[in-house]
C-alpha angles and dihedrals in degrees: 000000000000092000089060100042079057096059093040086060098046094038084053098053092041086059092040089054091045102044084054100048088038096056112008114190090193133082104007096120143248103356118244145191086307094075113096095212114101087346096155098039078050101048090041088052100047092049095051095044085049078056104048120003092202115156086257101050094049093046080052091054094040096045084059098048086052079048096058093029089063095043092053088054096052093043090046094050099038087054088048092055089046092053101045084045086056097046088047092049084048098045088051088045097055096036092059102030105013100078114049110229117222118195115218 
C-alpha cells in the first residue's frame, strides 16, 4: 500500500505540473474575445461602440473590459491558490509518507 500511495502522489503532481505548462491561464496578456465570461454583453458593446463611438457607448465598452479584467484576476489568482495548496498538500504527502524509512 504504501508503494502505491508513493506513485499516486508523484503521478499527481506529474499531471498537475502538465496540465499547467500545457495550457497556462496566467500571463498571456489583456484577455480578449476568447474569454466565455460576459461573451454576448462584450461582444454587443464592442459592436455598437465600432458603430457609433459616442461617449456612452465607449464608457459602455470600457465598463465591460473593467468587468472581464477584474474576473481574470480573481480566476487567475483563485487557480493559483488552488495549485500552490495542492503542491503543498503533495510536497507534505510525499515528505511523510513518500520515502520508506528503514531502522538499522
Amino acid at each position: 500500500m504504501n508503494k502505491l500511495l508513493r506513485v499516486f502522489i508523484v503521478l499527481a503532481l506529474l499531471a498537475q505540473l502538465s496540465v499547467w505548462l500545457i495550457c497556462p491561464r496566467v500571463g498571456h496578456g489583456a484577455p480578449s474575445f476568447d474569454e466565455r465570461y460576459r461573451g454576448t454583453e462584450r461582444a454587443q458593446a464592442y459592436f455598437h461602440w465600432l458603430d457609433e463611438p459616442s461617449p456612452t457607448n465607449t464608457a459602455r465598452w470600457e465598463d465591460e473590459m473593467n468587468v472581464l479584467h477584474s474576473h481574470v484576476r480573481v480566476r487567475d489568482s483563485a487557480l493559483f491558490v488552488l495549485v500552490a495548496a495542492f503542491d503543498a498538500a503533495m510536497v507534505f504527502l510525499f515528505w511523510n509518507y513518500g520515502a520508506a524509512k528503514t531502522v538499522r
